[in-house]
C-alpha positions as CSV (number, residue, x, y, z in Angstrom):
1,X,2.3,19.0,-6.6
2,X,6.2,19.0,-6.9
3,X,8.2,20.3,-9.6
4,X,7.6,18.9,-13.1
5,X,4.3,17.6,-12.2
6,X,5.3,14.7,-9.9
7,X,3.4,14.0,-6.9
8,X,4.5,12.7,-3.7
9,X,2.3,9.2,-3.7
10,X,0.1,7.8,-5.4
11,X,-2.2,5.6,-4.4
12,X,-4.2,2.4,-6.3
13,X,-7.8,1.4,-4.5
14,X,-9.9,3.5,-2.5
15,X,-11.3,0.4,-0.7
16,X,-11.2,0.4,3.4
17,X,-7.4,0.0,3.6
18,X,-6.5,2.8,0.4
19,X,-9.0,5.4,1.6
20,X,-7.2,5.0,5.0
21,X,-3.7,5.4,3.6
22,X,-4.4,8.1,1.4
23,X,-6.1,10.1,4.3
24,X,-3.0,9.2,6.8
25,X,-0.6,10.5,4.2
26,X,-2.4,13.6,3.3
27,X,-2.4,14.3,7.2
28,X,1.1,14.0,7.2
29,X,1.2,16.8,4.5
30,X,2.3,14.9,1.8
31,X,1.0,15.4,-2.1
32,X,-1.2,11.8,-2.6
33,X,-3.4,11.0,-5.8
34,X,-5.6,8.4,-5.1
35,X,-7.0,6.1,-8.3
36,X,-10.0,4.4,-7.8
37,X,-12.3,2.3,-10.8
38,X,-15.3,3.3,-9.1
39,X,-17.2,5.6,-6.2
40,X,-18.0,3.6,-3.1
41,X,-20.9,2.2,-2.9
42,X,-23.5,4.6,-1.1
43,X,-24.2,3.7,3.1
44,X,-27.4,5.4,4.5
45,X,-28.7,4.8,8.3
46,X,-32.2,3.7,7.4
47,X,-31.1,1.0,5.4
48,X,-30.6,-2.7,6.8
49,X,-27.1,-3.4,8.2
50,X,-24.5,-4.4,5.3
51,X,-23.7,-8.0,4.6
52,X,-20.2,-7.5,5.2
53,X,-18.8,-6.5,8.8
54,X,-15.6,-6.3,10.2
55,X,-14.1,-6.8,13.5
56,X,-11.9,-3.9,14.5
57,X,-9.4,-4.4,17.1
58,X,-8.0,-1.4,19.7
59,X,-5.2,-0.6,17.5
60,X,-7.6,-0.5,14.5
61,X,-10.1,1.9,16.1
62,X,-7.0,4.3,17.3
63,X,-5.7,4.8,14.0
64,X,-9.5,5.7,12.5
65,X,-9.9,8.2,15.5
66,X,-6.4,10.1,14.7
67,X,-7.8,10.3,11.2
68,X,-11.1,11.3,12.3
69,X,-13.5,9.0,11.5
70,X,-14.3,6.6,13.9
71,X,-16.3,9.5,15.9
72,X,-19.0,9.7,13.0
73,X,-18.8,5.7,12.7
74,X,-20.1,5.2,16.4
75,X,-22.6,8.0,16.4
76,X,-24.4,6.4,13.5
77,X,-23.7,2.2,13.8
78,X,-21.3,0.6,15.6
79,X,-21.2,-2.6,18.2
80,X,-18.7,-3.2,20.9
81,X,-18.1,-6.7,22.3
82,X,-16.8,-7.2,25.6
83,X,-16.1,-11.0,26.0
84,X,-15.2,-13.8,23.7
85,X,-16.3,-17.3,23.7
86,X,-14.4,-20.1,21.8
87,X,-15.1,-24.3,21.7
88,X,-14.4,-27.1,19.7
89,X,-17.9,-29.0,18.6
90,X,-15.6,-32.4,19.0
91,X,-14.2,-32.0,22.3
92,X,-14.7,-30.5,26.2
93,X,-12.7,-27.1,26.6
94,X,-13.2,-23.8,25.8
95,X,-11.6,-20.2,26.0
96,X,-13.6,-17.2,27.1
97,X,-11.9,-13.6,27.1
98,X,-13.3,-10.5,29.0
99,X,-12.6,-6.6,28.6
100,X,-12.7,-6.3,32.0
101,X,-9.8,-8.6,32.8
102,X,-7.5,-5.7,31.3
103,X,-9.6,-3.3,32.4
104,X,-11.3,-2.4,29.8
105,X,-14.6,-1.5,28.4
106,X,-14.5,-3.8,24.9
107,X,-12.5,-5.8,22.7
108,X,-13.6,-5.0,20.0
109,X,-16.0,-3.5,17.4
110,X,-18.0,-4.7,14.9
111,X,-18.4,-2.2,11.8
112,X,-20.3,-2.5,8.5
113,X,-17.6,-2.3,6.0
114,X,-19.8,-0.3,3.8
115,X,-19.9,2.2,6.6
116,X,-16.5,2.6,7.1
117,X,-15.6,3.4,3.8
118,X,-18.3,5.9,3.6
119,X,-16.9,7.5,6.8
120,X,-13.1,7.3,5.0
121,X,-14.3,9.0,2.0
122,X,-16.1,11.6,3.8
123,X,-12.9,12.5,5.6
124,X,-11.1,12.1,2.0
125,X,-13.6,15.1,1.1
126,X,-12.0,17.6,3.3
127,X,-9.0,15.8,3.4
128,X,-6.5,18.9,2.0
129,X,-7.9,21.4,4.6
130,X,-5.2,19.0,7.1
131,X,-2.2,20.0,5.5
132,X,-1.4,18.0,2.6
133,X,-3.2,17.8,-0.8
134,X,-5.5,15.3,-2.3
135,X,-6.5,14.6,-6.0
136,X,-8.9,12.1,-6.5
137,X,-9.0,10.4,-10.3
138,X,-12.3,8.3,-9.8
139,X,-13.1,6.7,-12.1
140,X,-9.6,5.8,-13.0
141,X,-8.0,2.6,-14.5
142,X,-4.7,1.4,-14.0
143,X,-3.4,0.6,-17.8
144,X,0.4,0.4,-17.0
145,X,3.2,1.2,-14.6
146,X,7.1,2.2,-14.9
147,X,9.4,2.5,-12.3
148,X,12.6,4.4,-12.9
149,X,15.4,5.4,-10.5
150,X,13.3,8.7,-9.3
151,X,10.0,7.7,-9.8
152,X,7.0,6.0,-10.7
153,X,5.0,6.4,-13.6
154,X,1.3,5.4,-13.9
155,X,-0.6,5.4,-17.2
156,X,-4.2,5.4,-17.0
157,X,-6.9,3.6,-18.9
158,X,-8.1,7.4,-20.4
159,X,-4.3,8.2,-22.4
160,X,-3.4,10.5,-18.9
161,X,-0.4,9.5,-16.8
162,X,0.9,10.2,-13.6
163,X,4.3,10.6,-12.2
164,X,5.1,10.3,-8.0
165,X,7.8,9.3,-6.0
166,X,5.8,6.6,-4.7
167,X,3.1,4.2,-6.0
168,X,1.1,2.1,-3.2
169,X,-0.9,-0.4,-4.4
170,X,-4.3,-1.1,-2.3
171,X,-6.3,-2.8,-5.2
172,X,-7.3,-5.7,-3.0
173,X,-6.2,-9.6,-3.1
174,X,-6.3,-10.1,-6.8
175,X,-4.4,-7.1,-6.9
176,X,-3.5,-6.0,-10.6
177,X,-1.0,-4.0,-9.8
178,X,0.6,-6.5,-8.3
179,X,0.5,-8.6,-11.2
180,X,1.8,-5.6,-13.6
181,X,4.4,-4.9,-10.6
182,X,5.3,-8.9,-11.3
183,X,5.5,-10.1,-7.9
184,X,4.5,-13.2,-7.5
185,X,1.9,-14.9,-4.5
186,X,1.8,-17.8,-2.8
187,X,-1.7,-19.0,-2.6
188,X,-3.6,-21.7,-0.7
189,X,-7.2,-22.7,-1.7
190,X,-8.6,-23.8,1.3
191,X,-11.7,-25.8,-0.3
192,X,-14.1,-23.5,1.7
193,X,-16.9,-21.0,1.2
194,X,-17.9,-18.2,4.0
195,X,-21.5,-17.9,4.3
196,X,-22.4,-14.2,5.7
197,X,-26.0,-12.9,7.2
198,X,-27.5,-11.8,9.8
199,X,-29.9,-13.6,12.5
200,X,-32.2,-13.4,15.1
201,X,-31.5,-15.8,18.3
202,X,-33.9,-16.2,20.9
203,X,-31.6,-15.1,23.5
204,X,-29.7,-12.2,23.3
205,X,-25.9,-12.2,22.5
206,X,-24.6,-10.6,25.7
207,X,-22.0,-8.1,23.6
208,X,-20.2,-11.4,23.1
209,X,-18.3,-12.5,20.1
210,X,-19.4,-16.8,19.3
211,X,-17.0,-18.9,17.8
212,X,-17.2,-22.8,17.8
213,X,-14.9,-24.8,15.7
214,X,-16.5,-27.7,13.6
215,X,-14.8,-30.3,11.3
216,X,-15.9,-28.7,8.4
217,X,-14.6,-25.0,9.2
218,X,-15.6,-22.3,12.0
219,X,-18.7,-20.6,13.0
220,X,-18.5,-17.2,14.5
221,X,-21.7,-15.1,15.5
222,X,-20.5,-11.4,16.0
223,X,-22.9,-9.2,17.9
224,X,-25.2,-6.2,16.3
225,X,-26.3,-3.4,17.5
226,X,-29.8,-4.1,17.1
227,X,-29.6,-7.4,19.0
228,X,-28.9,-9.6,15.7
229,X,-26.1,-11.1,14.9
230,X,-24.0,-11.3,11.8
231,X,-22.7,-14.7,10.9
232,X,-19.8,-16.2,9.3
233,X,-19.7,-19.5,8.8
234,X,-17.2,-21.4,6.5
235,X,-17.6,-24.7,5.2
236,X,-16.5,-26.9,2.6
237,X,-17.6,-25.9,-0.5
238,X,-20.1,-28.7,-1.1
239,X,-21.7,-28.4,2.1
240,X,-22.1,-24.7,1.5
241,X,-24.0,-25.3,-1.7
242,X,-26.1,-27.4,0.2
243,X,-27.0,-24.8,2.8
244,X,-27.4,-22.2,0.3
245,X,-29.9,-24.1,-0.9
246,X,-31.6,-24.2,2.0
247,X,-35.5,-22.4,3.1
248,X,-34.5,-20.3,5.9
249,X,-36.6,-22.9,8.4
250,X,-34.3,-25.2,7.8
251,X,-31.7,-22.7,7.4
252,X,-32.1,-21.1,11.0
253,X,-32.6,-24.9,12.7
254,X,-29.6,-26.0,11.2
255,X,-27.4,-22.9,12.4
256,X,-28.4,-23.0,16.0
257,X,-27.9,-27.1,15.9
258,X,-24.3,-25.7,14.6
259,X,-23.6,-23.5,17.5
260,X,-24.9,-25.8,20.0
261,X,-28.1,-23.9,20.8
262,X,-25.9,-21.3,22.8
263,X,-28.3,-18.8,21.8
264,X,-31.3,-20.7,21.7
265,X,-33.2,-21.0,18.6
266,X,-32.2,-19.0,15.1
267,X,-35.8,-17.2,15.0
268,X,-34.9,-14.9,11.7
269,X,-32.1,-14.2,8.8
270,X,-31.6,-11.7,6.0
271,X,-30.2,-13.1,2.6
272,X,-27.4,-15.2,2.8
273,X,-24.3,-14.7,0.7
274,X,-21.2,-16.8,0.1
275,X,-17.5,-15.8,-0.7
276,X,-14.5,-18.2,-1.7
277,X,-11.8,-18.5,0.7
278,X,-7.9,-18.5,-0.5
279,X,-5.0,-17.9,1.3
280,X,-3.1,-15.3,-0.6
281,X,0.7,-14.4,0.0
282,X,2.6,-12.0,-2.0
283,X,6.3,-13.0,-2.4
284,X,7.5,-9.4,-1.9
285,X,5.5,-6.0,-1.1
286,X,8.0,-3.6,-2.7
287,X,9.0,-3.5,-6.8
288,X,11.3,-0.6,-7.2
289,X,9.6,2.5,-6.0
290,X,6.2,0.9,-5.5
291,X,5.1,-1.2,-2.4
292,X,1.8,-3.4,-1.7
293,X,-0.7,-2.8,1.3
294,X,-3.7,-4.8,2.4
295,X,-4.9,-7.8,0.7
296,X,-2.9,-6.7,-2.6
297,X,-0.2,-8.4,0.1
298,X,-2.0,-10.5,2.0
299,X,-5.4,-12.2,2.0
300,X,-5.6,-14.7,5.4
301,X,-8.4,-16.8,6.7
302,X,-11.4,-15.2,8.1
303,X,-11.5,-17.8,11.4
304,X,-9.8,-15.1,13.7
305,X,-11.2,-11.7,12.0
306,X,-7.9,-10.1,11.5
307,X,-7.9,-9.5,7.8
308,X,-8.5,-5.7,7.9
309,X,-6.9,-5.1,11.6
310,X,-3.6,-6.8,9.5
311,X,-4.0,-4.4,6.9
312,X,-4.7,-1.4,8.7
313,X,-1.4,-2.2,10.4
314,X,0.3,-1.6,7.3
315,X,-1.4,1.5,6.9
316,X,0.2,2.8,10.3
317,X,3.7,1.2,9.6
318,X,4.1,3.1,6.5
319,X,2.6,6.5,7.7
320,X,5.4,6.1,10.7
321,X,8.1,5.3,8.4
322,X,7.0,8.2,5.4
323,X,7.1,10.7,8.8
324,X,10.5,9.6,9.4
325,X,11.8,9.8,6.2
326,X,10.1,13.4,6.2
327,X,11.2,14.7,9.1
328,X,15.0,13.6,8.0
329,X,14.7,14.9,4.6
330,X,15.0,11.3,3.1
331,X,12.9,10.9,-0.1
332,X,9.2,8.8,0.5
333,X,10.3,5.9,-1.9
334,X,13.7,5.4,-1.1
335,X,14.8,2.0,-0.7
336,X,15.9,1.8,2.7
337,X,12.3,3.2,3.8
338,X,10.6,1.1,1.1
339,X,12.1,-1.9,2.5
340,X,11.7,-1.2,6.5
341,X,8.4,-1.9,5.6
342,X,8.5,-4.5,3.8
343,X,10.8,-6.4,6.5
344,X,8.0,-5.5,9.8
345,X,4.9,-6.3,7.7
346,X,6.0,-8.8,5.8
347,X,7.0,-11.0,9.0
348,X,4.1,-10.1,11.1
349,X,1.8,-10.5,8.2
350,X,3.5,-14.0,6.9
351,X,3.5,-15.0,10.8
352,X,-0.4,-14.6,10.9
353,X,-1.4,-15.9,7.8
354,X,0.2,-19.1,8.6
355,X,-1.0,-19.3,12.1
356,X,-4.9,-19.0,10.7
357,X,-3.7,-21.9,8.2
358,X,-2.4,-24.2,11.0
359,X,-5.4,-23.5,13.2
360,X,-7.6,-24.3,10.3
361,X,-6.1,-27.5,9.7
362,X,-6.0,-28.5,13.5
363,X,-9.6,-27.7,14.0
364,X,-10.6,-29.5,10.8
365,X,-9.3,-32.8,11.5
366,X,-12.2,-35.2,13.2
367,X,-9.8,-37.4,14.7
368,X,-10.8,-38.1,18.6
369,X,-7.2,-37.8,19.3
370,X,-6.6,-34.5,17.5
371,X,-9.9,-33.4,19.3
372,X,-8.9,-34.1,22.7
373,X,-5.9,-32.0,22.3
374,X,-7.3,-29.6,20.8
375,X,-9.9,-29.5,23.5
376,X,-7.0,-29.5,26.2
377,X,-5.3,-26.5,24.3
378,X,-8.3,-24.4,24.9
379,X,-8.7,-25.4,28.2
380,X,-4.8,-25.0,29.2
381,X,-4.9,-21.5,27.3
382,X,-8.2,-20.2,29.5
383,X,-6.6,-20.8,32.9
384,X,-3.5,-19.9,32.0
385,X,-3.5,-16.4,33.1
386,X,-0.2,-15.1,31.1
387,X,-1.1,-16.9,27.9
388,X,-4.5,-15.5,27.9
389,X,-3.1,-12.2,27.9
390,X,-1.2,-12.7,25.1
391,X,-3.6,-14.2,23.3
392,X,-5.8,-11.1,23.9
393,X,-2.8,-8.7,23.5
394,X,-2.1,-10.4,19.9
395,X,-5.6,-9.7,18.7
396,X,-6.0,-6.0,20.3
397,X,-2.7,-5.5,18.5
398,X,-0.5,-4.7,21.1
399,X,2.7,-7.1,20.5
C-alpha cells in the first residue's frame, strides 16, 4: 500500500474481464484492491459443460497465457475450431474460413465461462508472489464513490472506504458504478432473446464453428470438446417464448430444420436458457480518475462472438498504458493516460458494436432483394482472397 493508506487501483467486479485486469496489474507490480459482491461461482471437471461459453480469439488466449492461466484451462476443457462456416437461410452464398490458410492450427477456442473465471481466480490466489500486491474485499459492495484531484475514494456497503489513485470499474453492462460515476449509455434493444444449450447432432462438427443467418436473428453451433455443440440462437422475443416452450423432440427437429440439417439430425440437448439482448454504449469510459472496462463500457450483439475478446482488449490496452506511465514515472490515473485509453477503446469498441448492429439489421430483413445481396456479399468476401484475410485478421485481433 502507499503512503496514507492509498492504493494504487482499485478495481470493481471480479467477473472474466476484472479478475483479468486485476491479475495483469498486479503482474505489473502495482498495489490493486479488487471489490467483488460475491465469490465466483464454483467449476469442477465432472460436472456437465456450463451453459455459457465463449469464443476466444488469438489475441484473447495470448493475453490469458502471459497471465498464466490458459495452460490450466486447456489441460482441463477447452475446444479449438479450425474453420468457419457462414450462410444466409434466404439466399445462395456463403463464407468459409480455415486455420490453415494462415497457417495455423485454430481460430479459435471455445471456453466455459465458468471455467475461466475459476482459472482467473486461482491465479488471483497467488497473485502477490508476481510482484505486485493484491487485496481482495469479497464480499464487498460499492455504496458510493468520490473523485478528487489525487484520488479516488470508494465507500463500501460495510461503513469501510478505500482510497487509490485509480478506480476501474468492471461491474458488467448494467454497471452501477457507471451510473454513480454518471456517465451516461446509449442503448439499443434489439427485440431479441439468445437461447443457449448444448446438443447432440448426428454428425460430428468437424472443429468447425456454424453460423447461418435467418430473418429472425442468427444461429451459431460452436464446437465441444465432447463432440456436442453449444448453441446460440437469437430470435425475436416472441418466437423465443415459443421455443422455450417447446418438448425437446420438437425442440431438436426444429433446430436442425434451422440450420439446414448441416449436421444431420439434433439427437440430444441439455436445458435451454434464454438471455435478453441490448446494445449497450457508454457515452464516455473515464469520470475523473476512474475509467470503465468490459461491458460496464460496452455490451454488443452476440452474432459475431466478440463481446469478451472486445473486452479483454481493454484489459491489454490499459495494462500497456499503466506500464508506460510506470516506467516514466507518470502517475496511473493521470489524465493524459486515463484518456489514451479512452480514445483506442472507445473507437475500436464504438466501431464494433455498430458493425454487429448493421449486420443484424441486414440479415434480418426478408426482402429477396436485400437477400440476394446479402448472399453476393458472402460469396464476393469468400473468394476474395485479401478481404478474407481481413476479415479473419479482424476477429483474431490482429488489426
Amino acid at each position: 500500500m502507499s503512503r496514507r493508506g492509498e492504493h494504487d487501483v482499485i478495481v470493481v467486479g471480479a467477473g472474466v474481464v476484472g479478475a483479468a485486469t486485476a491479475l495483469a496489474l498486479v503482474r505489473e507490480g502495482f498495489d490493486v484492491v479488487l471489490v467483488e459482491a460475491r465469490p465466483a461461482p464454483p467449476w469442477n471437471a465432472a460436472d456437465d459443460v456450463d451453459a455459457r461459453v465463449v469464443a476466444l480469439a488469438p489475441d484473447a488466449v495470448a493475453l490469458l497465457d502471459e497471465l498464466g492461466v490458459w495452460k490450466p484451462i486447456t489441460q482441463v476443457r477447452a475446444c479449438a475450431y479450425s474453420r468457419m462456416r457462414v450462410w444466409d437461410a434466404l439466399a445462395p452464398g456463403e463464407l468459409a474460413f480455415a486455420a490453415e490458410d494462415r497457417g495455423e492450427s485454430a481460430l479459435g477456442w471455445i471456453v466455459e465461462n465458468r471455467l475461466l473465471q475459476h482459472a482467473l481466480w486461482q491465479a488471483l490466489a497467488n497473485a502477490s508472489e508476481t510482484g505486485g500486491s493484491l487485496q481482495l474485499r469479497v464480499p464487498g459492495e460499492v455504496a458510493g464513490i468520490e473523485n478528487s484531484e489525487n484520488n479516488a475514494v470508494v465507500s463500501l456497503a460495510d461503513g469501510s472506504s478505500l482510497r487509490a489513485r485509480l478506480l476501474v470499474a468492471a461491474d458488467g453492462a448494467t454497471s452501477p458504478i457507471r451510473g454513480l460515476l454518471d456517465i451516461g449509455v446509449r442503448e439499443h434493444d434489439y427485440g431479441q432473446r439468445a437461447i443457449v444449450a448444448h446438443v447432440g447432432t448426428e454428425r460430428s462438427h468437424e472443429s468447425t464453428a456454424w453460423q447461418r443467418f435467418q430473418p429472425g436473428g442468427p444461429l451459431a453451433f460452436l464446437p465441444l470438446g465432447d463432440g456436442r455443440c453449444s448453441i446460440v440462437w437469437s430470435l425475436q422475443a416472441d418466437e423465443a417464448e415459443r421455443v422455450l416452450a417447446l418438448d425437446d423432440a420438437a425442440f431438436c427437429a426444429e433446430l436442425g430444420c434451422a440450420l439446414d440439417f448441416r449436421l444431420g439430425n439434433i439427437t440430444s440437448t441439455t436445458r435451454r436458457l434464454a438471455f435478453p439482448l441490448r446494445m449497450r454504449l457508454a457515452e464516455r469510459y473515464v469520470a475523473g480518475r476512474s475509467l470503465l472496462i468490459g461491458d460496464a463500457a460496452h455490451a454488443v450483439h452476440p452474432l459475431a462472438g466478440q463481446g469478451l475478446n472486445l473486452g479483454l482488449r481493454d484489459v491489454h490496452n490499459l495494462r500497456g498504458q499503466l506500464r508506460r506511465a510506470k516506467a516514466r514515472g507518470i502517475d496511473p490515473g493521470a489524465a493524459q493516460v486515463l484518456r489514451r485509453y479512452e480514445r483506442e477503446r472507445r473507437s475500436e469498441n464504438t466501431l464494433a458494436a455498430n458493425s454487429f448492429t448493421l449486420i443484424e439489421r441486414c440479415f434480418n430483413s426478408e426482402s429477396i432483394a436485400v437477400a440476394g445481396l446479402r448472399g453476393l456479399a458472402l460469396a464476393v468476401a469468400d473468394k476474395v482472397t485479401p478481404l478474407k484475410r481481413v476479415l479473419m485478421d479482424a476477429a483474431a485481433g490482429r488489426l
